[in-house]
C-alpha positions in Angstrom: 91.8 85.9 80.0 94.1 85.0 83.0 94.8 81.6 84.1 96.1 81.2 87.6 98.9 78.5 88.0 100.1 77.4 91.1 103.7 77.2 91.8 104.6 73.5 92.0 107.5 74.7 94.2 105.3 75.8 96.7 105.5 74.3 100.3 102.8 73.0 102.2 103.0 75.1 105.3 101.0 73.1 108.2 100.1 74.7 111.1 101.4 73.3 113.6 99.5 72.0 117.3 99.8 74.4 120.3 101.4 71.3 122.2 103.9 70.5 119.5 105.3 73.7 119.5 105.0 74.2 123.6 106.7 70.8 123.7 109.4 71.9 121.6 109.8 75.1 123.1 109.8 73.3 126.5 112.8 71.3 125.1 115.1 73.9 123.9 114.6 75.2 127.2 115.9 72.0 128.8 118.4 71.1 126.3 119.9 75.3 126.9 119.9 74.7 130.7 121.7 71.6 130.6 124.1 72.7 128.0 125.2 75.8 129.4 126.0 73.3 132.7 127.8 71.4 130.5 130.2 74.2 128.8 130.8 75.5 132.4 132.7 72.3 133.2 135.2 73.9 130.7 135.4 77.4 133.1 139.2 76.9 134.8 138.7 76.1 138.3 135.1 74.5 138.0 136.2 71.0 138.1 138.6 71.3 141.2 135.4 73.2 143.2 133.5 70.3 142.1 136.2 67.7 143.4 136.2 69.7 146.6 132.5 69.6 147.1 131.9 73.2 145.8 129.1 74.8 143.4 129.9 77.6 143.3 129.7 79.1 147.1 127.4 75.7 147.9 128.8 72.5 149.4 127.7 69.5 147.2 125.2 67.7 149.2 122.2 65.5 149.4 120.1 68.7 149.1 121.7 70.3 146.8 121.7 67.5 144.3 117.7 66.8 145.1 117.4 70.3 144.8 119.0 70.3 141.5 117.5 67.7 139.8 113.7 69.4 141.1 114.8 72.4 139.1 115.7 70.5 136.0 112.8 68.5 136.4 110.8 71.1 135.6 111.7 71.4 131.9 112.0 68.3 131.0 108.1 67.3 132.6 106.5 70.1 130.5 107.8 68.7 127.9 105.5 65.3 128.7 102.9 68.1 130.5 102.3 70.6 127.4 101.2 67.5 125.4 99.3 65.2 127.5 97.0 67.8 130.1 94.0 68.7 128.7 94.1 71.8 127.3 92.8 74.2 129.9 95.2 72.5 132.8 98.6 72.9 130.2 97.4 76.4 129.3 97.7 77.0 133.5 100.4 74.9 134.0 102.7 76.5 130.6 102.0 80.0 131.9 102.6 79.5 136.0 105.8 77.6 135.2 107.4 79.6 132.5 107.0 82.8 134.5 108.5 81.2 137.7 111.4 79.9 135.5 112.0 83.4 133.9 113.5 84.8 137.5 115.0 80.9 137.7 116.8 81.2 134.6 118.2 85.1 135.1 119.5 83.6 139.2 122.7 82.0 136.7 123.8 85.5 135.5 123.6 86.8 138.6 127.5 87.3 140.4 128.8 85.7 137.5 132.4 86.9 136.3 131.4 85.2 132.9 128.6 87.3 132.3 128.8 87.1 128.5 128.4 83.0 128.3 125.7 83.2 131.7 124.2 86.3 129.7 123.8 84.6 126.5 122.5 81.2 128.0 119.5 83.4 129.9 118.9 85.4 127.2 118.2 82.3 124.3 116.3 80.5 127.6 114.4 84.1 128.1 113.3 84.2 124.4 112.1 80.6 124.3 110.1 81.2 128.0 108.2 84.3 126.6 107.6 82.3 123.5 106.2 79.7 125.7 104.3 82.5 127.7 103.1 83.6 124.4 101.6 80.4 122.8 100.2 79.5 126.3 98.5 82.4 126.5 97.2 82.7 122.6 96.1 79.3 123.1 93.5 78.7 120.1 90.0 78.7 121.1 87.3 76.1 119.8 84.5 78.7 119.0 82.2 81.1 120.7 80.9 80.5 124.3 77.8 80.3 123.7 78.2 78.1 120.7 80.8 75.7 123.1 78.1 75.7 125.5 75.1 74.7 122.8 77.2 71.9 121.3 77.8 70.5 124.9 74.2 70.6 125.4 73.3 68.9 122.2 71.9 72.0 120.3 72.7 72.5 117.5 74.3 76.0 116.8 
């Protein structure tokens, strides 16, 4: 006769929430976007542009700035959004604004004579956006239809 021991080594693996891991998805994205902004500082000549009023072919303005803290607005709300909309709206709201910031995120490569660092940044920001399209879209369900509809109808299933 077998006896079956359990390993006492053995890890308990949780699974983890939908929103948890959108949220944290949601904030690698932000924290990749703002970093590689950060590292570009370092590119010779970015600095003096930016002294000059230059991003790149843009003149720093009003706009510009509003229009640049929009874009990176978006990451850092989903982060708040993937946890706190009910689940149907963040499923929405997780796949609409992950695709839309796929194109966004590929715009920095674009031109670029640094393609590797612009190349890598998109790519680790590409990863985490289909991962986001990919848990939004997977999003757990809570049961057959018709059972979801019986229990909100107070019969029993």
């Amino acid at each position: 006769m077998s006896t079956r021991q359990t390993d006492v080594r053995a890890l308990d693996d949780q699974r983890v929430p939908v929103r948890a891991v959108l949220a944290a998805l949601w904030t690698g994205v932000m924290l990749l976007y703002v970093y590689v902004d950060i590292l570009a500082f370092y590119r010779p000549g970015t600095v003096e542009d930016i002294l000059d009023g230059r991003v790149w072919e843009l003149a720093i303005t009003q706009t510009w700035a509003t229009t640049a803290l929009a874009l990176m607005a978006l990451p850092i709300l989903m982060v708040v959004l993937s946890v706190t909309l009910p689940a149907r709206a963040g499923r929405v709201v997780n796949l609409v604004v992950a695709a839309l910031q796929l194109p966004f995120a590929a715009f920095n490569v674009v031109g670029e004579t640094w393609v590797w660092f612009y190349g890598l940044g998109f790519a680790l920001e590409a990863v985490l956006l289909v991962l986001v399209l990919r848990y939004a879209w997977a999003w757990p369900r809570t049961g057959a239809p018709a059972t979801a509809a019986a229990s909100r109808a107070g019969v029993p299933a």
